[in-house]
C-alpha positions in Angstrom: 16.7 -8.0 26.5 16.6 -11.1 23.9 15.4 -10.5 20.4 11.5 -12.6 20.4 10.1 -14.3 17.1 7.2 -11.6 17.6 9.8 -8.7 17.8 11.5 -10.0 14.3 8.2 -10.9 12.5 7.3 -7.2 13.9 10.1 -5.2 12.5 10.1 -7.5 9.1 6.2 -6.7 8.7 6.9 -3.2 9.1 10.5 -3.1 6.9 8.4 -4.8 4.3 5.1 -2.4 4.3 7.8 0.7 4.0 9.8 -0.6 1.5 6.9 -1.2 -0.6 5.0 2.3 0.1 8.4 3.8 -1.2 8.5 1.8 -4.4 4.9 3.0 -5.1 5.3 6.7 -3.8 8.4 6.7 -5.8 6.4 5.2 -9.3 3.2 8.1 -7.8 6.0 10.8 -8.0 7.5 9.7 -11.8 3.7 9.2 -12.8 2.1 12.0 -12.0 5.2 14.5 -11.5 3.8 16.5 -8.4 4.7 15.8 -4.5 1.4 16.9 -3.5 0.4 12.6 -4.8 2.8 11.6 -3.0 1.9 13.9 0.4 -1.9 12.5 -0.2 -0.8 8.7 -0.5 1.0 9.4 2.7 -1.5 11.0 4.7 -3.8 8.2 3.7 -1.6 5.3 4.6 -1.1 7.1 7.9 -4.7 7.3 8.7 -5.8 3.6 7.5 -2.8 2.1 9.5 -1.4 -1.3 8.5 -4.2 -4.0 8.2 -4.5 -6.5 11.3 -4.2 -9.7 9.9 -5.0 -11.7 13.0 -8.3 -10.2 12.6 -8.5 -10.6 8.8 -8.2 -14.4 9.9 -10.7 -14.6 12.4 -13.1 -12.8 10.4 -13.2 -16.0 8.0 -15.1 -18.2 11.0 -17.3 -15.1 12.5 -20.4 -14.6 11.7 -20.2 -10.8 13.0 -21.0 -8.1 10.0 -18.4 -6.1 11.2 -15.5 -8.9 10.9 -17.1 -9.5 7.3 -16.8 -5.8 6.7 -13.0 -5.2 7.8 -12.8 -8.4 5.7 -14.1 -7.1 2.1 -12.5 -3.6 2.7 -9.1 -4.9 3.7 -8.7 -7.6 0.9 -10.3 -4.5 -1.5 -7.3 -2.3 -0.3 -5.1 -4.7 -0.7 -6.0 -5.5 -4.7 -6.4 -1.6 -5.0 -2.9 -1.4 -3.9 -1.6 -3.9 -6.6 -3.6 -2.2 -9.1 -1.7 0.7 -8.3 1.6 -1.3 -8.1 0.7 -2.6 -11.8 -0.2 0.6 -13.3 3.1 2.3 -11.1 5.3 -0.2 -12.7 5.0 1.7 -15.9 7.3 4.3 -14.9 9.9 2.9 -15.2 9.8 1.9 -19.1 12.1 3.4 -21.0 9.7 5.3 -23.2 8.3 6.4 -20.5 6.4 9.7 -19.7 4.7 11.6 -16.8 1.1 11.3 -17.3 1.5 15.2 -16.8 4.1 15.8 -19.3 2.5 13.7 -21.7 -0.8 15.4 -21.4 0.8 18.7 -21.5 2.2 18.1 -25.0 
């Protein structure tokens, strides 16, 4: 069997949302210091699944309050996740601290 466009576009979509849950696990771990973040983030990225974005793009031209929904919570997951990649990109300063360590002492 040939390689299709969908099958790369498919395995690039899901090398890129994997590489970028490890960078922010990773910057969860050296934040906070405990696995059990990184276990939670986990769990939740399992149970939301990867956004459909052929339905984010029909939602724009549908009038259905369900589209507009998936809409507002997908693009809201998707700016919580860079606030999260903003705030993770701390750890790795040199100064840096875990929020634990530094609260600790």
């Amino acid at each position: 069997r040939r390689l299709r466009r969908d099958d790369l576009a498919a395995v690039g979509t899901q090398v890129a949302f994997t590489s970028v849950f490890g960078y922010l696990a990773g910057a969860l771990f050296l934040a906070t210091g405990s696995l059990a973040a990184c276990v939670a983030a986990h769990v939740t990225c399992n149970l939301l699944g990867a956004p459909d974005f052929a339905r984010l793009g029909a939602a724009a031209a549908s009038a259905s309050a369900e589209d507009r929904r998936y809409a507002v919570l997908t693009w809201a997951g998707l700016v919580a996740a860079l606030a999260l990649a903003t705030f993770a990109t701390r750890a790795y300063a040199w100064d840096y601290q875990p929020l634990a360590a530094a609260s600790a002492g």
